[in-house]
Structures are given as structure tokens and as C-alpha cells.
C-alpha positions as CSV (number, residue, x, y, z in Angstrom):
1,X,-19.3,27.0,13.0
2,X,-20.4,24.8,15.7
3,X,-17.8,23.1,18.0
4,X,-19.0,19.5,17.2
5,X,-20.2,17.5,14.3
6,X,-21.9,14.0,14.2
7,X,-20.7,10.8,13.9
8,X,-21.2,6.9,13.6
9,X,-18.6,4.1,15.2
10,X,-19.2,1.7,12.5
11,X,-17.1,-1.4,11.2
12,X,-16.6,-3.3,7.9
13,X,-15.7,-7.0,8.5
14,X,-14.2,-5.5,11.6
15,X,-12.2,-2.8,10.4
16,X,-13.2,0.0,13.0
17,X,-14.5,2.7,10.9
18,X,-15.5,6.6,12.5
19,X,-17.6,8.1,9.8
20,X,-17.9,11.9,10.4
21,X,-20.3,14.2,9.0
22,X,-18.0,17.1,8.2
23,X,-20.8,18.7,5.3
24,X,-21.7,22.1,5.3
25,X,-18.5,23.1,7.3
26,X,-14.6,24.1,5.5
27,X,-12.4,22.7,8.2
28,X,-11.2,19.3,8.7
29,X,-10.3,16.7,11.1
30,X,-7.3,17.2,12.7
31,X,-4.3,15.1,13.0
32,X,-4.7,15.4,16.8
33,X,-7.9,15.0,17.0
34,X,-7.8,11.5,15.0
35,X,-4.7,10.9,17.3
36,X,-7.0,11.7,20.4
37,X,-9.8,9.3,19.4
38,X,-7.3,6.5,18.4
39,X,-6.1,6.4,22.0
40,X,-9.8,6.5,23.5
41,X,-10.9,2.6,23.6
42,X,-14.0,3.6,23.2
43,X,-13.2,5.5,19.7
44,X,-10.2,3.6,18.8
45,X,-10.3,2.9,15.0
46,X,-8.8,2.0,11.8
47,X,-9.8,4.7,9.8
48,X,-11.7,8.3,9.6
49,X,-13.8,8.5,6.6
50,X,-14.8,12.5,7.1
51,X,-17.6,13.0,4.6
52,X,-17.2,17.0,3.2
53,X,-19.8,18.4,0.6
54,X,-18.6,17.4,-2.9
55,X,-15.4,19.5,-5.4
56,X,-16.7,18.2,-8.3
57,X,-19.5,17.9,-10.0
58,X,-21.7,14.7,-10.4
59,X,-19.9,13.3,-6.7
60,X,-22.1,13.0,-3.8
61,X,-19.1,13.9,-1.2
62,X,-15.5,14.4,-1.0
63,X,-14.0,11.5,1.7
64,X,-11.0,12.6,3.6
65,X,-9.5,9.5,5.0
66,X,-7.1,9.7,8.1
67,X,-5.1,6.9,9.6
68,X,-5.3,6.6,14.0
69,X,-1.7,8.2,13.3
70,X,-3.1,11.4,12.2
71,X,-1.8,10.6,8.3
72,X,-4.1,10.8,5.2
73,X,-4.7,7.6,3.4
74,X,-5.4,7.5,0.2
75,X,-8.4,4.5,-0.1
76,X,-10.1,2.9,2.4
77,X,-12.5,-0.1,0.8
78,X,-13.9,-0.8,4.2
79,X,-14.6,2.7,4.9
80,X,-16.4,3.5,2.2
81,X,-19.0,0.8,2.3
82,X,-19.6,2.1,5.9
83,X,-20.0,5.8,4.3
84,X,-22.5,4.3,2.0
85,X,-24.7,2.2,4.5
86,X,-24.9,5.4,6.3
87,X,-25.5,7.6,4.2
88,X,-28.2,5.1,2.4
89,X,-29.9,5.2,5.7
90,X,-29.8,9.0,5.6
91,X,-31.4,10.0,2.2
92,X,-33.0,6.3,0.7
93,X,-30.7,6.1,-2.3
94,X,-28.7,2.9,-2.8
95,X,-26.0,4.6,-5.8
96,X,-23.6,7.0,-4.8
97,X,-20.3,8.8,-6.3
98,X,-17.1,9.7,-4.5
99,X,-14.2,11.7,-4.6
100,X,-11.0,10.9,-2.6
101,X,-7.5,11.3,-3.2
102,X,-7.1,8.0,-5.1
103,X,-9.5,9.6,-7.4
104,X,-13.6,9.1,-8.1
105,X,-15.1,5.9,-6.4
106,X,-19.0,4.4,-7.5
107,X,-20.5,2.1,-5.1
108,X,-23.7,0.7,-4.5
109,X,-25.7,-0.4,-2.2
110,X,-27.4,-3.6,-2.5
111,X,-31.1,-5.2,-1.5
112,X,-29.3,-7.9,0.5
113,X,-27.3,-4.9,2.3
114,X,-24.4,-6.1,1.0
115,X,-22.5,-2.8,-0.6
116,X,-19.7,-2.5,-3.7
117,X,-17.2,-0.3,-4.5
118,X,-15.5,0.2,-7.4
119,X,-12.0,0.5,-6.3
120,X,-10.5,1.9,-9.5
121,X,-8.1,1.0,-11.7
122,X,-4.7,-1.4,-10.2
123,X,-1.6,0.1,-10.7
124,X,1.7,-1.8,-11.1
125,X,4.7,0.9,-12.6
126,X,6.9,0.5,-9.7
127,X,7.4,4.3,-9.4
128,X,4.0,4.6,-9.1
129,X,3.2,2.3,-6.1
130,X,5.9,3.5,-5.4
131,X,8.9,2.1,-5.7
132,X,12.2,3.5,-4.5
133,X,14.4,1.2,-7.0
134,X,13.4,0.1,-10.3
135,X,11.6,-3.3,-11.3
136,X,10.9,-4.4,-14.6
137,X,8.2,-7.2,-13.0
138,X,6.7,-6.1,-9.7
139,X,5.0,-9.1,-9.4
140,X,7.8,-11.0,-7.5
141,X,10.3,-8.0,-6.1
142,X,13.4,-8.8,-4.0
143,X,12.9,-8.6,-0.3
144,X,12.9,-10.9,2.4
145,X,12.3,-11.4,5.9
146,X,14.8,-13.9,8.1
147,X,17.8,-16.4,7.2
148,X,19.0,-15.7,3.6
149,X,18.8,-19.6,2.6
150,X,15.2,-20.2,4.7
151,X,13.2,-17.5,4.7
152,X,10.3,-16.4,6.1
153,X,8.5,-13.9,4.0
154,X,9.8,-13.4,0.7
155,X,9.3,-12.2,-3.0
156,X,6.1,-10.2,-2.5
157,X,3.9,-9.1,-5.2
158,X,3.8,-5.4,-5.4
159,X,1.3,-2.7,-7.0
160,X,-0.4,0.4,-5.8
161,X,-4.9,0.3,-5.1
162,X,-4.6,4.1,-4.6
163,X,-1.9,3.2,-1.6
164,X,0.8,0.8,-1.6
165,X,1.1,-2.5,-1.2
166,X,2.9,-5.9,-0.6
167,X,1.4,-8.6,-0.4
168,X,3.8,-11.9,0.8
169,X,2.3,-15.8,0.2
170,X,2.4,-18.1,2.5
171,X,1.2,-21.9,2.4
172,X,-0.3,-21.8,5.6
173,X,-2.8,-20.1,7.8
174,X,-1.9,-16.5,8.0
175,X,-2.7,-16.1,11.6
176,X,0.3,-18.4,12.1
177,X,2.7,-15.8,11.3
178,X,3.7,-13.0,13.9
179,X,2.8,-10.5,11.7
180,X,3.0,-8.0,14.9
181,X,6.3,-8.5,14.9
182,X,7.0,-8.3,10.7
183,X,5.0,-6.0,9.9
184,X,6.7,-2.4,11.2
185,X,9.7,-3.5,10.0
186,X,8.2,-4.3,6.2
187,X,5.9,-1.5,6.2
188,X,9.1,0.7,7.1
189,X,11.1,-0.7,4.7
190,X,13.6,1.7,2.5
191,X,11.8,-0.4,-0.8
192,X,9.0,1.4,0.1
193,X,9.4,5.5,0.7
194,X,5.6,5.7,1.4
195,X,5.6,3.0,3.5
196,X,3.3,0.4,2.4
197,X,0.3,-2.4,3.4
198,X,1.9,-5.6,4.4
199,X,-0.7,-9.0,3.6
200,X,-0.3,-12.5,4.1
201,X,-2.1,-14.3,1.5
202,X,-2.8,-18.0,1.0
203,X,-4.5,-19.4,-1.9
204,X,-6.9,-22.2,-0.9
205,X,-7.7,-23.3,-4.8
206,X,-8.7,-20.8,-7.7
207,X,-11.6,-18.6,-6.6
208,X,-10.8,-18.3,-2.1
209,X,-7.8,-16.8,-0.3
210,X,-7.0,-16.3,3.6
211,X,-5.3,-12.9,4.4
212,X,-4.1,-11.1,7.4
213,X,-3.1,-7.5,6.6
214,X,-0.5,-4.7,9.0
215,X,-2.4,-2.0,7.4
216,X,0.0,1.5,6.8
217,X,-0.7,3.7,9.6
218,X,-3.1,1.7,11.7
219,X,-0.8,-1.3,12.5
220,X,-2.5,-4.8,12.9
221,X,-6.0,-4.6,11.1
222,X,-9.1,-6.5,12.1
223,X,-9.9,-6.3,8.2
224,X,-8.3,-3.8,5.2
225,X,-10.5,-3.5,2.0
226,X,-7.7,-2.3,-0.3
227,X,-5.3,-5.0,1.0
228,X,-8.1,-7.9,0.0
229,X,-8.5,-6.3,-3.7
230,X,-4.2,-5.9,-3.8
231,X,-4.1,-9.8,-2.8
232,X,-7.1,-10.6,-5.4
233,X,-5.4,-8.7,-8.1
234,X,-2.0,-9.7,-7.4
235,X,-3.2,-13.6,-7.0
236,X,-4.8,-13.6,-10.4
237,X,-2.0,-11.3,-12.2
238,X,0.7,-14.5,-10.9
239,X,-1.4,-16.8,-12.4
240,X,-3.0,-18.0,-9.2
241,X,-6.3,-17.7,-9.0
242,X,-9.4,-16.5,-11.5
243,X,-10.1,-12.7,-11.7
244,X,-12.7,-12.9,-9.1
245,X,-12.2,-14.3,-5.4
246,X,-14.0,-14.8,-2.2
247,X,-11.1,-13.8,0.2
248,X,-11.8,-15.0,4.0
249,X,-10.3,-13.0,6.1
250,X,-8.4,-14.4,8.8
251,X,-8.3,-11.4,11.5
252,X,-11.8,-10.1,11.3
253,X,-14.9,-11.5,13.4
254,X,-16.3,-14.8,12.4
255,X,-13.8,-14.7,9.5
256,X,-15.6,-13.2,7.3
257,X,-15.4,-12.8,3.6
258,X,-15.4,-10.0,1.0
259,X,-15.5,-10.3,-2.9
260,X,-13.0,-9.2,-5.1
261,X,-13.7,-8.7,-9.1
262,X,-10.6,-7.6,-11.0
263,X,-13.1,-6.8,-14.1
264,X,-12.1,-7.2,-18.0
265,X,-12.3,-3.1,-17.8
266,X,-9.2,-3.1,-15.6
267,X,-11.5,-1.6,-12.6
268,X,-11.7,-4.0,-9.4
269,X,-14.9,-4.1,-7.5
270,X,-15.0,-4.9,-3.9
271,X,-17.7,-6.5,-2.2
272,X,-19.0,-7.0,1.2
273,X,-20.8,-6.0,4.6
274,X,-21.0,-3.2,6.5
275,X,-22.1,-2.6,10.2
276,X,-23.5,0.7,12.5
277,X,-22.7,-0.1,16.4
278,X,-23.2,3.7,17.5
279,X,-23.0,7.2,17.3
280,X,-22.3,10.4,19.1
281,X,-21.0,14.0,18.6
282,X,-17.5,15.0,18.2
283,X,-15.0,18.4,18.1
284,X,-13.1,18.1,15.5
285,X,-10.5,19.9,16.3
286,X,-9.2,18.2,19.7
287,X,-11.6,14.8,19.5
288,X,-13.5,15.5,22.5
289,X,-16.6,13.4,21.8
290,X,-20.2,12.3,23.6
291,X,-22.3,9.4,22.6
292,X,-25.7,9.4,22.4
293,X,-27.1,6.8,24.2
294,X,-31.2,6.1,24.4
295,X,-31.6,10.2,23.9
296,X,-28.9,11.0,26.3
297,X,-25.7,11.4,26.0
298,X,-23.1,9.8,27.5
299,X,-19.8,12.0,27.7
300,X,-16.1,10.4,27.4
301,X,-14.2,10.5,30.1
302,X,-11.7,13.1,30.9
């Protein structure tokens, strides 16, 4: 097999995105060579979405998702409208089918270039999100950050998008909350034995939301697509806000806004942009890459 495989640095409302074109080969990107990349400014990202040839029938791909720690992720919203915008650009269609290990996605791309996935299904057993004690309403769970009688995060809604998460409301701007310094420690937390994604979410009246996300894995997030359909979901499910939301969030550029539809099917379809800045060639096996630049390419430094 050849030593390097292309790729695309692209984002989704921020959220750094590597999309590698891993079809046609049976090896994978490699914890170090994520690792690797993550540490290279130039390559640091949020998520890998490695796109293999498809394992089942009627799918387009298989996505292997990787965290800038090396770890598999199970979803990744943002990721996979980059994955379609560039693969849209590659072959013309505007409908495609994928599998990952939260199970078979369907998104779409639309005329405006805006792209939707459908997210799946929400799940809120607490040993499937999981859980490591036992809740009857995962809703509002125990757990708290600072002084017992004021604190400063507490009773987060819970439930799993294909990954776990928590997802804390506040009454103010998220970006007033040091997140940096919350969020290892609640992402970390013995309540959660797969760690978990940590939001902020404040409910501006009962269709918009702010959020700030520490996304499991990646740390503080520009923008998380699963975290914006956990806070949309878990908003409604409390009574909140309506089934569907325009959620602004806080941390990307420009503050930009996806939509969230928690369906009457049970299936929740994200909405939103997508964005190519560049693209390259990559080993990935140690995460050496090159950029093509103007026909040339421009090599990383050693």
C-alpha cells in the first residue's frame, strides 16, 4: 500500500475536522499518528473522520472517528457534515449513508450547502449512557460542582447521542464560566466510567439555546455536533424548549448556529454548515503529512 493517503483540514462551525480518505486500503489511522497531528498547529484538530470502503451493504463508507488523544469516538455531528461536503464535491451526489460505531447515519446535503444528519435515536437508560450508579430519571442526576449550599454547576441532564453526555444549565452566557477549568474534572468524573461531554446550556426562550461544550477527548471545543443535539434533546425532554431549536453556539466563530430536530420518530436531525480550508497528503501510520499548496507541496516541518 502506499505510505500516504489524502486528506482535507476542514471545520464545522469551527470544530477542526481532518477528513482522511482511508478507501481502498485495510489499515487504519493510528493512535500515534492522530496524537502526532494533534500536536502539529498546523493539523491540530477535534476529530479524525477516516472514511474506509463500506461493511455493509446499502452504506456509502464506514467512518472511524478518533479523538487528538488517539481514542475512538463514537459520533461526531460536526464531522460528518464535513465528510459529506467532501465527498459531495467528489462524486455530485447530495444523499449518503454511513456506518459508525454509534450505528447507520443518513445525511444530506442541501442546495443552500447547508448539510443534515440524522443523528439516531437518544438514549437515556442510565446504563446505557452509561451510568456507573443507577437513576430512575436521568434527566436531573446528582452531581455538582463547588460549595454544597451555592453551587456552581449542578443537576445535569444526562443521556447518551452514541457517546455520553451531560449537559449542566446555566442562566447566563456560557462563555462566562471557566469551563477550562470544570471540565477535566466533570468529564473525569467516577459518575461517568466512559468519561463523558460536558455542555453549558442556556435557554434564551423556547426554540434558541447558547452552549459551550469540553468535548470527551479533545478538551475545549470550538463547536461539538453531538453535544448541540444532547442539549436540544435534553432541553425539550425537561420541558424547556420545543422539539426543535436553533442552538447558537457560544465558542465557535461568529457564533454560529446549528439546528436541532428531536423528530416525532424519536430520530434527531442535526443541521448546519460545513467548511474546506485545505488539503494535503498524510502517513497514516506516524502522521507525517505535506500540504498541497498551488500544485506544490509544502512539507511539515520536522
Amino acid at each position: 500500500m502506499p505510505d500516504r493517503v489524502e486528506f482535507a483540514r476542514m471545520n464545522g462551525l469551527g470544530n477542526k475536522i481532518l477528513v482522511v480518505d482511508m478507501r481502498g486500503r485495510t489499515d487504519r489511522v493510528a493512535p500515534a499518528a492522530a496524537i502526532a497531528l494533534a500536536a502539529d498547529p498546523a493539523t491540530a484538530f477535534d476529530q479524525i473522520m477516516a472514511i474506509h470502503d463500506p461493511k455493509v451493504d446499502g452504506t456509502d463508507a464506514y467512518i472511524d472517528i478518533l479523538n487528538c488523544d488517539g481514542s475512538k469516538a463514537q459520533a461526531c455531528g460536526n464531522g460528518t457534515r464535513c465528510v459529506v461536503q467532501a465527498l459531495a464535491n467528489e462524486t455530485g451526489r447530495k444523499s449518503f449513508t454511513f456506518q459508525t460505531i454509534a450505528g447507520i447515519l443518513n445525511a444530506v446535503e442541501h442546495p443552500d450547502g447547508t448539510i443534515s444528519v440524522d443523528m439516531g435515536k437518544p438514549v437515556f437508560a442510565w446504563d446505557k449512557i452509561p451510568l456507573a450508579e443507577e437513576f430512575h430519571d436521568t434527566s436531573r442526576i446528582e452531581l455538582q460542582i463547588g460549595p454544597i449550599d451555592a453551587p456552581i454547576l449542578h443537576s445535569p441532564s444526562t443521556m447518551s447521542m452514541g457517546n455520553p453526555h451531560a449537559v449542566f444549565w446555566v442562566d447566563r452566557d456560557p462563555m462566562s464560566f471557566d469551563l477550562e477549568r470544570f471540565g477535566p474534572l466533570l468529564e473525569n468524573h467516577p459518575i461517568f466510567p466512559e468519561k463523558a461531554n460536558i455542555t453549558l446550556a442556556q435557554v434564551t426562550s423556547k426554540t434558541t439555546m447558547i452552549t459551550r461544550t469540553w468535548e470527551r477527548g479533545a478538551g475545549l471545543t470550538l463547536a461539538c455536533g453531538s453535544a448541540a443535539c444532547a442539549a436540544g434533546v435534553s432541553a425539550a425532554r425537561t420541558g424547556r424548549t420545543e422539539r426543535k431549536v436553533t442552538i447558537t453556539v457560544a465558542s465557535s466563530p461568529n457564533r454560529g448556529t446549528l439546528t436541532i430536530d428531536w423528530r416525532a420518530d424519536d430520530k434527531v436531525v442535526m443541521s448546519g454548515p460545513a467548511e474546506w480550508e485545505w488539503s494535503g497528503t498524510l502517513d497514516p501510520a506516524t502522521g507525517t503529512w505535506q500540504r498541497d499548496e498551488g500544485g506544490e507541496a509544502e512539507a511539515a516541518p520536522p
